[in-house]
Each structure stands twice: as C-alpha cells, then as structure tokens.
MARDREN-998785 format. One line per field, with one value per residue (C-alpha): residue number from 1; residue in three letters; x, y, z. Coordinates in Angstrom, 1 decimal. Example, Ala and Ser with C-alpha at 12.3 -4.5 7.8 and 13.67 -1.06 7.14 Angstrom:
pos: (1_2)
code: (ALA_SER)
c1: (12.3_13.7)
c2: (-4.5_-1.1)
c3: (7.8_7.1)
***
This chain:
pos: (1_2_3_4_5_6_7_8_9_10_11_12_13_14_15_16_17_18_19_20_21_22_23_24_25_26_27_28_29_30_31_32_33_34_35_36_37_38_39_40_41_42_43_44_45_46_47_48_49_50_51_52_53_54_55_56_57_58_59_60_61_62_63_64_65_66_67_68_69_70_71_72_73_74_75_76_77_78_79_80_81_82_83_84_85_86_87_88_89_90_91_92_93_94_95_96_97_98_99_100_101_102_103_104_105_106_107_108_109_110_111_112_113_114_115_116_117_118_119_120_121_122_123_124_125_126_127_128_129_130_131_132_133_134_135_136_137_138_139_140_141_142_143_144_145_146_147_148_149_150_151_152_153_154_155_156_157_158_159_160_161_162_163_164_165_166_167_168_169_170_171_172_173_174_175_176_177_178_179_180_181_182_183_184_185_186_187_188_189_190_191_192_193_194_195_196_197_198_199_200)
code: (UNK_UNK_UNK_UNK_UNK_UNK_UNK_UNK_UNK_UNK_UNK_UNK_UNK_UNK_UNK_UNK_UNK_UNK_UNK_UNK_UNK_UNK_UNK_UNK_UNK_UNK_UNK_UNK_UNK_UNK_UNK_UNK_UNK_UNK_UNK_UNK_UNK_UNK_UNK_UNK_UNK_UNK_UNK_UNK_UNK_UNK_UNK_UNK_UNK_UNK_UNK_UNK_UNK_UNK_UNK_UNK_UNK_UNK_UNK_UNK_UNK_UNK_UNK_UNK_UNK_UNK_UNK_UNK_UNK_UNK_UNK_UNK_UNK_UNK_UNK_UNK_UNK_UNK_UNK_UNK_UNK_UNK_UNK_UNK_UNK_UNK_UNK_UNK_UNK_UNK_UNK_UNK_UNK_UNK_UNK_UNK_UNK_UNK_UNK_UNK_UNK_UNK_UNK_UNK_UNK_UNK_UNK_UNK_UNK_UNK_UNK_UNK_UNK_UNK_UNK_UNK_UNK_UNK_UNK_UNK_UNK_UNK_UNK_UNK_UNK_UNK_UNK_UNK_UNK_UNK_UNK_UNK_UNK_UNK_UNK_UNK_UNK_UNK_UNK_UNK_UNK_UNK_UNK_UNK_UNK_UNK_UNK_UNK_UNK_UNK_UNK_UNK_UNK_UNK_UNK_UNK_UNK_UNK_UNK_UNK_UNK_UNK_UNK_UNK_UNK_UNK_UNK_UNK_UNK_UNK_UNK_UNK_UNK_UNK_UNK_UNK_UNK_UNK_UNK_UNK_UNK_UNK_UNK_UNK_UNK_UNK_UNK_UNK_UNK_UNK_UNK_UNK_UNK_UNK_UNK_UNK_UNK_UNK_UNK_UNK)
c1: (-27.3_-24.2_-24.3_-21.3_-21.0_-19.5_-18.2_-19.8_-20.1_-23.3_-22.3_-22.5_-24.9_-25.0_-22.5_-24.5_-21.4_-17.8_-15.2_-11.5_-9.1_-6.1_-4.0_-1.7_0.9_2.1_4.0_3.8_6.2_7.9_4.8_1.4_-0.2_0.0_0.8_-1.7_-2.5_-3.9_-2.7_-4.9_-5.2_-4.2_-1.1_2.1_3.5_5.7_8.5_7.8_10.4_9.0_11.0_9.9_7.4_9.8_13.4_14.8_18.1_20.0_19.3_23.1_24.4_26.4_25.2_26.8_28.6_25.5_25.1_21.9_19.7_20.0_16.2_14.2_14.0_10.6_10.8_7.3_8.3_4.4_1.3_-1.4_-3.5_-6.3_-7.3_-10.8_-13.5_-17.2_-20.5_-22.3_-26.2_-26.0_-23.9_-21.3_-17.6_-14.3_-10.9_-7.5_-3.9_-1.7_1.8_3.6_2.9_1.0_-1.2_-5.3_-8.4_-12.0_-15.2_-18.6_-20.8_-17.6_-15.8_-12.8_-12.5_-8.5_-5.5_-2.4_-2.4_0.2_0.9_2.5_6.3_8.3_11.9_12.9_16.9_18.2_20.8_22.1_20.4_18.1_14.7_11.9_8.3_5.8_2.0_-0.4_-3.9_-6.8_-9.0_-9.3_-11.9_-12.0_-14.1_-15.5_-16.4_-19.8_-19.1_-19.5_-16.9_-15.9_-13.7_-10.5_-9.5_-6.5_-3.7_-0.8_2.8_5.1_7.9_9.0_7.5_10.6_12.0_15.0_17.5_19.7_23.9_23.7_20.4_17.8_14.5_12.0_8.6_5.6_1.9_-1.6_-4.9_-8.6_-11.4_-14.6_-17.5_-20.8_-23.9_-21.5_-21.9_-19.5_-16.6_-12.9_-11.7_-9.3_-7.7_-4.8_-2.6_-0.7_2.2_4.5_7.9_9.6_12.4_12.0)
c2: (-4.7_-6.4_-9.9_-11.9_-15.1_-18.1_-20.6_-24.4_-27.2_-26.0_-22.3_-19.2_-19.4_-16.5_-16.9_-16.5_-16.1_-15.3_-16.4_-15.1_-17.0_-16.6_-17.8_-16.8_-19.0_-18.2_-20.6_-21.2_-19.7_-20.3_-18.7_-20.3_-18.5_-18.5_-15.5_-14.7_-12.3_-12.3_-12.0_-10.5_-12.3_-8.4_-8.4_-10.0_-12.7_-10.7_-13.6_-14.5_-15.7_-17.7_-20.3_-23.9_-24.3_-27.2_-26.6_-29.6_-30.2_-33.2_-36.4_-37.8_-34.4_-35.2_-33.9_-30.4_-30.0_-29.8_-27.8_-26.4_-26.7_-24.1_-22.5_-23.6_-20.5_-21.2_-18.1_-18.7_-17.8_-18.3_-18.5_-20.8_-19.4_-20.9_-17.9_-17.2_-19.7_-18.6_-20.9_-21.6_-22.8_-22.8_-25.7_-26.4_-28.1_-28.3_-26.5_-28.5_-27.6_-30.5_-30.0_-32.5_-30.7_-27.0_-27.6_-26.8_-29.1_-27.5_-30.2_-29.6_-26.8_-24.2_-22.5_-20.8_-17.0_-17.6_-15.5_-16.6_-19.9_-21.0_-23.6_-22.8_-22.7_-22.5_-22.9_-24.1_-23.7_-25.4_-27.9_-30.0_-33.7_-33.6_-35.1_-32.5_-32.6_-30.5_-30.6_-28.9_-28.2_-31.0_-28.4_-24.4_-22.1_-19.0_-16.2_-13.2_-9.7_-10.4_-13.2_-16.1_-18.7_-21.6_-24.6_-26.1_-29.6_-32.5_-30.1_-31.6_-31.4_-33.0_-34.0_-37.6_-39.7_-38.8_-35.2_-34.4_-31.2_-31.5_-31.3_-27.7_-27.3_-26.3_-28.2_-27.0_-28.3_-27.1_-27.9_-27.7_-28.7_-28.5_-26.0_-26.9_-24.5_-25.0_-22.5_-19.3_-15.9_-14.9_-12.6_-12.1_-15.1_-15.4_-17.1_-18.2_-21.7_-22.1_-24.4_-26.1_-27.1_-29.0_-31.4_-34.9)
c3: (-26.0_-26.9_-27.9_-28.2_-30.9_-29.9_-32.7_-32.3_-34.9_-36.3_-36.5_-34.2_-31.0_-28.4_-25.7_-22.0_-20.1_-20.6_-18.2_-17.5_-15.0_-13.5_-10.4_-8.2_-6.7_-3.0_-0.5_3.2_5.2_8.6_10.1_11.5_8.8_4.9_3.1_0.3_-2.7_-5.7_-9.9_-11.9_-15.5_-17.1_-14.5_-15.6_-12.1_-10.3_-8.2_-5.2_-3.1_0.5_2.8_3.7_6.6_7.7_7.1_9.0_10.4_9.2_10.7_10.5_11.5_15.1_17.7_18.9_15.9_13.6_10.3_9.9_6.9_3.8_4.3_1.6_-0.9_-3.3_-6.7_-8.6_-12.2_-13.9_-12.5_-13.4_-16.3_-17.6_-19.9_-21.1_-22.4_-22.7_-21.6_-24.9_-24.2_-20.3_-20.1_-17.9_-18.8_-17.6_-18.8_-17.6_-18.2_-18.1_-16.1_-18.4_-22.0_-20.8_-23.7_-22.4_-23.5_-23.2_-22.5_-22.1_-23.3_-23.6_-26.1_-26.5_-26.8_-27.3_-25.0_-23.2_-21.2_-18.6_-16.5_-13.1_-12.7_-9.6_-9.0_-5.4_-4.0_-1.0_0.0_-2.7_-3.3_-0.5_-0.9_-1.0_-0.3_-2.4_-1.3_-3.1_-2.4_-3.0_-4.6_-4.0_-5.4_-7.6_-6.9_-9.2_-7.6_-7.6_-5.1_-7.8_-7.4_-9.5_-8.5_-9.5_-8.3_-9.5_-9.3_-10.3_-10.8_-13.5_-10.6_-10.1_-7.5_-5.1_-6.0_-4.6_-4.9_-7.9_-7.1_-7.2_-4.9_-7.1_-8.5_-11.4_-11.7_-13.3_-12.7_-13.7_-13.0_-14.0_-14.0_-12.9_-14.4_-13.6_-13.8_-12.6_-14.0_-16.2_-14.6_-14.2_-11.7_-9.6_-7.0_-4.9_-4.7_-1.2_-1.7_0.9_0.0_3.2_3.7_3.7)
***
C-alpha cells in the first residue's frame, strides 16, 4: 500500500486524500443554450472564441440608418487552476486564487502538494468604449469520476466597477475564486465556468 506524507507544523502525517483541480472557461453564446466542455488539469487551455448572448444595437443610432453592433468576440487565454492540495487528518479547508495578484492561500486541514496555478484570463473585442457587462456564476461545482463533487463559490474578477471597451475595442480581465473542500474523496476535479459578456 502506498502511503503518501504530507508536511504540517509538527512533522509528516499521512495524507487521506489528494485532490487535483482544474476549470474550464466557456461563454454563452447567441443560442438558448450554453456551450460546455471540459480542461483537464494535464491539458494545456486551448482558446475559445464565443459571441455575446446580447449584442445590442446602439441606442442613439437613428432610426433606418442604424449601424449594427460589432458581435462581442470572448478568446479565454487561461483557465482557472487551482492545482493540487491534499486533506491532512480528515479536515476540510478552503483553496482561493485572488484575481488581483493570482497568488493562492490554503486554510483548514490542507496542504500543498505544489504544481502550476492560474487564475482565469479572457480577452473580450468589440466596439470601441462601450460599456460591457460580465456576469459570472454565483457558485458552480466540480465533479470527480467517481461522482464526488466539491464546490467553488465568490468568483470574482479584477475589472472596475463599470468596464467598458478600451479605444481600440478590447478588454482584459482576469478572475478567481475559492475552493470549498469538505469530506470529498480525493480525485482529479474538474469543472466548467459559463460566462456572459453583453452590452450595457
């Protein structure tokens, strides 16, 4: 039997479970439903590129001689990665990524067994300076192949409280959010973010 160490303040314990996570990002597009998929933590983010599910027309455009929008184009460059942490003494804990710095903090009865983290990146093109909306999800879950699932809530972006289009109609943002691990088997995770870029 294989027993796996886990470093604590008072030395090496045996680590019950060992966790891996990863994301994908997908957007909702002009259809009723939302495209989905998954990223495998050992699979490098391949871009996805998705319109807006509202590409509005311009509200001071004049009647019969309207332009129309520029469809909202949405390219995620990274997915979200929270890497791999293992449960030490049957405790649970939380792992969050912050938007603002990507840096990760670990609380609770977890430990780190190291690898890449990443915090989400998408790049959004449109028309120049409009206002944008981004919604993100509440909370979604991730699920393991035995059927365990795990949840991750407060995702967040670093954008401004009014984002808008820059002169040349693009945006970057990044975002993150936190892992919520309770008593889950350990397993490779993995899950799925819609978001919903629209016109204001």
């Amino acid at each position: 039997m294989l027993v796996i160490l886990g470093r604590t303040a008072f030395g090496y314990k045996p680590v019950e479970n060992i966790f891996i996570f990863s994301h994908s990002c997908h957007t909702v597009k002009m259809m009723p439903r939302i495209r989905l998929g998954f990223i495998l933590l050992a699979l490098v983010p391949a871009p996805l590129v998705a319109q807006c599910q509202l590409c509005a027309r311009d509200p001071h455009a004049v009647a019969g001689n309207a332009p129309r929008s520029k469809p909202i184009e949405i390219e995620v460059e990274a997915s979200l990665d929270f890497s791999r942490v293992a449960q030490v003494g049957g405790q649970g804990g939380t792992v969050t990524v912050d938007p603002l710095t990507g840096v990760r903090s670990i609380n609770g009865g977890l430990t780190d067994l190291g690898g890449g983290v990443l915090r989400g990146q998408v790049h959004v093109t449109g028309d120049p300076l409009r206002p944008i909306r981004v919604i993100l999800p509440a909370r979604i879950s991730l699920s393991a192949a035995d059927g365990s699932s795990v949840e991750v809530n407060n995702i967040r972006t670093n954008l401004p409280p009014n984002p808008a289009l820059t002169r040349d109609g693009t945006l970057n943002f990044d975002f993150g959010g936190q892992l919520n691990i309770g008593r889950a088997s350990g397993g490779n995770y993995h899950g799925r973010i819609p978001i919903t870029v629209e016109y204001q």
